[in-house]
Structure formats: structure tokens, C-alpha cells
C-alpha positions in Angstrom: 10.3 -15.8 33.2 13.4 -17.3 34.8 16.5 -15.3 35.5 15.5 -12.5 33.4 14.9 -14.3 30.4 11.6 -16.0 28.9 11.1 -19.4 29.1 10.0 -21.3 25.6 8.0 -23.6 25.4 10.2 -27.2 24.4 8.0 -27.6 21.1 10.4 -24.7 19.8 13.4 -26.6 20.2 12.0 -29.1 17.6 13.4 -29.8 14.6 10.8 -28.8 11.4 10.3 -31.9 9.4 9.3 -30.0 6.5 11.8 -28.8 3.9 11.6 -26.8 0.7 13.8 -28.2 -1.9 16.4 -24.9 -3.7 14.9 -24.1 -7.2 17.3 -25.0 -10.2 19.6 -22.0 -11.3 18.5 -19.9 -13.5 20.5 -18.0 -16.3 22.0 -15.0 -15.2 19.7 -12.4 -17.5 16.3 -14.4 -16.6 17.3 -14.1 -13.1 18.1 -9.7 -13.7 15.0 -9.4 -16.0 12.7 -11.0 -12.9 14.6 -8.9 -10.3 14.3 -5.6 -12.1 10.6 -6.4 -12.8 9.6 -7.4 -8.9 12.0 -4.0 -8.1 10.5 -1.5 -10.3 6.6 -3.1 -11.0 5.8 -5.5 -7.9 2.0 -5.0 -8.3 2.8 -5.8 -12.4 0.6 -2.8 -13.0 0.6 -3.9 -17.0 -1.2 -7.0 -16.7 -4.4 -5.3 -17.0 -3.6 -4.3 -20.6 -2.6 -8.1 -21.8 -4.9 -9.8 -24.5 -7.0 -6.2 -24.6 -8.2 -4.5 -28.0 -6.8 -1.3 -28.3 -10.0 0.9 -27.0 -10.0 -1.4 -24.4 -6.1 -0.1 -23.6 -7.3 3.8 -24.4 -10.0 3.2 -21.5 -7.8 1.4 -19.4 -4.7 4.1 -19.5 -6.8 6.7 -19.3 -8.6 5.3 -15.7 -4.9 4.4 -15.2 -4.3 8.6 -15.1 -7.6 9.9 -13.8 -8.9 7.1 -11.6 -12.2 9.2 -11.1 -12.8 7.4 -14.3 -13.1 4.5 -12.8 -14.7 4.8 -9.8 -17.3 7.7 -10.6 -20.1 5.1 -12.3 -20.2 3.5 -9.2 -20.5 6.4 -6.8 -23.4 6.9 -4.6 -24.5 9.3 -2.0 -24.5 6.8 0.7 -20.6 7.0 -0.6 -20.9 10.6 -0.7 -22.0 11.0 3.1 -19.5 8.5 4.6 -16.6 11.0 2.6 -18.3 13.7 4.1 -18.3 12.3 7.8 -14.1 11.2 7.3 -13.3 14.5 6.0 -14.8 16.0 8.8 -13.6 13.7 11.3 -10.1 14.0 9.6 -10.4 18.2 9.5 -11.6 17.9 13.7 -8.0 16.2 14.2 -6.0 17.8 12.0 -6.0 21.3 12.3 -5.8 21.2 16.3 -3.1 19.3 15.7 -1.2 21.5 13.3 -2.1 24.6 15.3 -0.6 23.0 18.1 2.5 21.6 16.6 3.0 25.7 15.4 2.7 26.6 19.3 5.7 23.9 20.3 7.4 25.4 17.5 6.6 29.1 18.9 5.2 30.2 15.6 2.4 31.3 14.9 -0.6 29.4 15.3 -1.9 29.8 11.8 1.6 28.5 10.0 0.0 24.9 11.5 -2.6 24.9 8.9 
């Protein structure tokens, strides 16, 4: 540190010889149709459905609404005991934690949980 302020090393002052050229323009509605589609569906959650048959789509929108659907066939107890341990480790945080933000709030304890 000199003065206060952090010394860099002098590699940082050097210019990057690499450069990444500007893509062309694009047309104004290409440009809004990618921009709404990155805004509103950045994970493209449709692409799943793309070159299905249509049970295929049933299936796949109805594990879209109740993943348990999808997940379930796979489930096993060594699963089931590992939920068990975090919901009890979760539980043995929480509630303390709510009691005692109730107390700093001088409420009663048992509006924390």
C-alpha cells in the first residue's frame, strides 16, 4: 500500500491485445423479438417441448406443473434421510431465530413462528 492507496501490479497497465470485433446490425424487430425473449424466458423454458410428439408435451407440461412428477421415480430413502436431516437442521435454526426476532420486536415469542 503506498499513501493510502494499493499498489498494482505493472502487468495491469497493459494494453489487451485481444479484441472482439462488433456484430453486424441487426433489424430493429429481430433485435426486440431476442430482447423480449432473453427478458421474459432467459432459461428458454420451451425448448424442452421442440421436436416432441404430443404425449410427449402432455408428460412434459404436466412435470412442468407438478415437478414431483418428475423427480418421484427417482427417489430413494437414502434421499429420504438426507431431507429428513436438512429439515431438521433447517427447523433447529429457524424457529430460535424467529422466536428471537419476535423478542427484538417485543412481541410475543410465538408471533416468531
Amino acid at each position: 500500500m503506498v499513501n493510502g492507496d494499493y499498489a498494482y501490479p505493472s502487468a495491469m497497465n497493459v494494453e489487451s491485445v485481444h479484441r472482439v470485433a462488433i456484430p453486424p446490425p441487426q433489424p430493429f424487430l429481430k433485435s426486440l423479438k431476442y430482447s423480449m425473449k432473453e427478458t421474459f424466458f432467459p432459461d428458454d423454458p420451451l425448448r424442452k417441448f421442440k421436436n416432441q410428439s404430443a404425449s410427449k408435451k402432455f408428460v412434459l407440461a404436466l412435470q412442468h406443473f407438478l415437478p414431483i412428477l418428475e423427480w418421484a421415480p427417482q427417489y430413494t430413502i437414502q434421499f429420504l434421510k438426507s431431507d429428513l436431516i436438512a429439515g431438521i437442521t433447517i427447523a433447529s435454526l429457524a424457529i430460535p431465530q424467529g422466536i428471537s426476532y419476535a423478542k427484538l420486536a417485543n412481541l410475543p415469542p410465538i408471533l416468531g413462528l
